[in-house]
N, C-alpha and C positions, 0 to 999 in steps of 0.2 A: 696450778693444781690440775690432776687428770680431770678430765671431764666424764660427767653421768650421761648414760646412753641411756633414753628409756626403750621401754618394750612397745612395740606396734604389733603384737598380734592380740589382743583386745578383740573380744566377738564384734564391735561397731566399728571396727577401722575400717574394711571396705566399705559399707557404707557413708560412713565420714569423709575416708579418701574421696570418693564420688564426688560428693556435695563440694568439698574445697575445690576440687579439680573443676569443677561447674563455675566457682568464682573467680581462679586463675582464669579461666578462659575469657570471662566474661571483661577483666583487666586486659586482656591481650587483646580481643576485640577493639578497643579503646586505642591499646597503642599503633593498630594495625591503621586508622584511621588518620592517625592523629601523629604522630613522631616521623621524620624524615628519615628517609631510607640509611640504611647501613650495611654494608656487606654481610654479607652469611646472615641475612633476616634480622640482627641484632639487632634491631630497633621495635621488634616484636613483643623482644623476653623481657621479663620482668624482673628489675632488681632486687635484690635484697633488701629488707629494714628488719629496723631492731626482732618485730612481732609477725614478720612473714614478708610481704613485694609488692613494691612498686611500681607504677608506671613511668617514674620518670619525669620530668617537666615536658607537659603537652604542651600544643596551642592549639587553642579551639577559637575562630574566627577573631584569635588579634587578643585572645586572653589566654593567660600561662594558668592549667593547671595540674591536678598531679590526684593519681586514687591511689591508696593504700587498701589493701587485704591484710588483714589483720586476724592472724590466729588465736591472740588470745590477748585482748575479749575480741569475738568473734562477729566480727565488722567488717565494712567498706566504709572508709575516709575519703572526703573528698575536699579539696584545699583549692580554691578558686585564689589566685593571687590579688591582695587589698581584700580579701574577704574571711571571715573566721572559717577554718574549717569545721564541714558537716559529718556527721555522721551517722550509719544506721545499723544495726542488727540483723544478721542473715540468718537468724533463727525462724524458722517457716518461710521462708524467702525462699524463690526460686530465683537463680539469673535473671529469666525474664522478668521478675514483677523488679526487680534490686533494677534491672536497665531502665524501666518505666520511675522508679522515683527519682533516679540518674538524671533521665532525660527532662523531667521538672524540674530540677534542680538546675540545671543546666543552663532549661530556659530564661531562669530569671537573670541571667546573664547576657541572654540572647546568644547562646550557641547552640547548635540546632546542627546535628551530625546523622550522618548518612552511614549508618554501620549494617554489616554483615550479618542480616539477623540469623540466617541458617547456623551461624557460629554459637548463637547461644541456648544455652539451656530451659525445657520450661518445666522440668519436674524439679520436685520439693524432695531435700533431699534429709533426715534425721541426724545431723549429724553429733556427733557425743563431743563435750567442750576438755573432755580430757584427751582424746584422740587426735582433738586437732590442738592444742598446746604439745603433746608430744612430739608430733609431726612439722611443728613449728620449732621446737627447741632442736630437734634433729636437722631443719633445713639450715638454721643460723649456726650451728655448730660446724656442720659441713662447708656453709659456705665461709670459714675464717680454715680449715685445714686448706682447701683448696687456694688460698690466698698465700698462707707457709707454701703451699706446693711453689706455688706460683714466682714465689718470691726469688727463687733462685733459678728462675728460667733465663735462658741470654736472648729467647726468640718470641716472638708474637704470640700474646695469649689472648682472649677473648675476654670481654667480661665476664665474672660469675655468674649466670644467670636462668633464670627458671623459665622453661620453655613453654608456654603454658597450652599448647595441644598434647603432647606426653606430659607435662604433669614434671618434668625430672629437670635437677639442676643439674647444672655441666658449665664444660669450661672447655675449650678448644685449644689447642699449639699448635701451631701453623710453623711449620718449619723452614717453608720461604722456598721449598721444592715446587717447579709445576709439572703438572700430570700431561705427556706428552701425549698428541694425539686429540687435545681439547682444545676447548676456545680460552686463549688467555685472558680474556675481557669477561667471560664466565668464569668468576671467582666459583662458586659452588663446585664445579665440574671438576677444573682447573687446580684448584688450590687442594697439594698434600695437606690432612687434617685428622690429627690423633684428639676423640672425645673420651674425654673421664668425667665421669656422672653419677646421679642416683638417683633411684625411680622408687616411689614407692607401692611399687606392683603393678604389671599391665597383665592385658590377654597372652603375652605370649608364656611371661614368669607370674604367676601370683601374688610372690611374697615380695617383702623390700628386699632391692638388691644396688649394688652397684655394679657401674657397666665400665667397659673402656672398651676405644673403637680404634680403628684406623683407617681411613681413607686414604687412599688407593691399594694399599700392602696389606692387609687383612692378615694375611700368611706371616707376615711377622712378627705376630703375634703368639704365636707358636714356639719362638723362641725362647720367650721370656719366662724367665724360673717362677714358679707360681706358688706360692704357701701353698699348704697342705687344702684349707680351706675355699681356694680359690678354683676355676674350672676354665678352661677354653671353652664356650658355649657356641656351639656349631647349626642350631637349626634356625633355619631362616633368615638367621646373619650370622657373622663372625664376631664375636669377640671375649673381652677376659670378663667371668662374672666372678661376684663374691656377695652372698648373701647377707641381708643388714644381721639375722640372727647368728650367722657364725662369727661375722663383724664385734658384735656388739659382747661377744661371751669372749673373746680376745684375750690376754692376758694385758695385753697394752694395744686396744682395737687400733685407736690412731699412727702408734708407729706401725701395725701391722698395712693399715692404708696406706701412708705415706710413701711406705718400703715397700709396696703395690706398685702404686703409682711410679715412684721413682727408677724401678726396675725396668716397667716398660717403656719410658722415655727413653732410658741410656740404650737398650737395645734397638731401638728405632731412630734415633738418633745415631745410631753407630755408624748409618747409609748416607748421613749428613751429605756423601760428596757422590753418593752414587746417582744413574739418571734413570726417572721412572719411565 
């Protein structure tokens, strides 16, 4: 059955968005600690679950565990392995005080971490429990389109996964080109990298939108046939936007994404044999 897209322009969503975006970080803080390194940061971003993202299976001095952010009921889970999971309410909660019952919880396990405190947040943020279930049912629906995207790729994709200093989820293809002129042991640099994403609003665009990038060929992007709705967005970076509001009023928003998406692969993928 189609899917219901809800509305996120609601007078509390940037404030909402704020507040959630304070808990993503404060999860990535976690796995920045804690998860073994991955190429391209991957072991940073946060997974997907049913009700918003994961950490993943951590270890923390020789014990496996795992936090969930949870949009709705509007929590942080915390799942120590042989132990029941805990959980707490981030309603008046700031990052900082939610790290401080963390870090006692923690302890009774005797793990005892050394995190990046300048990453977390100490303001309280209001956030509305209909704002952030909208914002949750938009991130789980996007991230099963991006999976059909994905499905039919023949080349390296990333995991799904929500970045949690931008706030936006994305998904990478790595088309197996290197970027002449770099260090090939420098994947970041090195490695050709088309991003398709969705943010829901930074300082540069306000509103939701989605994004699609390309690293190293920016410019190819220009090729690619754009629905009517969509824009080549040129200041300060390059790349294809389409706003979640034009998105979402679609006649059939998903294939209009898909048929996005799909568009700019084939045309970037066309250089498959070319050298950058």
């Amino acid at each position: 059955m189609p899917q219901t897209w809800p509305s996120l322009t609601a007078e509390q969503f940037p404030q909402s968005r704020a507040g959630l975006h304070a808990w993503a970080k404060l999860l990535g803080v976690y796995a920045s600690a804690l998860a073994p390194r991955r190429r391209h940061w991957w072991h940073i971003s946060l997974k997907p679950a049913v009700d918003g993202f994961r950490t993943g299976v951590l270890n923390g001095n020789g014990r496996l565990l795992e936090l969930t952010l949870s949009f709705d009921p509007l929590e942080i889970e915390l799942n120590v392995a042989g132990e029941g999971p805990q959980g707490w309410s981030l309603q008046g909660e700031s990052a900082q005080s939610m790290r401080q019952q963390l870090g006692n919880a923690l302890a009774n396990y005797d793990i005892a971490l050394d995190l990046d405190e300048s990453r977390i947040d100490r303001s309280r943020h209001a956030i509305e429990p209909g704002c952030a279930s909208s914002l949750g049912q938009v991130y789980g629906q996007l991230s099963q389109c991006l999976a059909r995207f994905r499905s039919d790729l023949t080349v390296e994709a990333s995991p799904i996964q929500l970045w949690p200093h931008h706030f936006d989820l994305a998904m990478l293809i790595l088309p197996g080109r290197k970027i002449s002129g770099q260090d090939p042991a420098n994947e970041e640099l090195s490695d050709e990298q088309l991003n398709f994403g969705f943010v829901p609003g930074d300082e540069g665009i306000a509103e939701p939108y989605f994004f699609i990038t390309h690293y190293a060929q920016a410019g190819r992007l220009a090729e690619v046939p754009l629905p009517d709705m969509a824009q080549l967005h040129t200041e300060s970076w390059t790349g294809i936007v389409l706003t979640y509001e034009a998105f979402r009023h679609a006649p059939d928003p998903e294939a209009l994404l898909l048929g996005l998406w799909q568009a700019a692969w084939a045309v970037t993928a066309s250089s498959q044999s070319e050298k950058l």
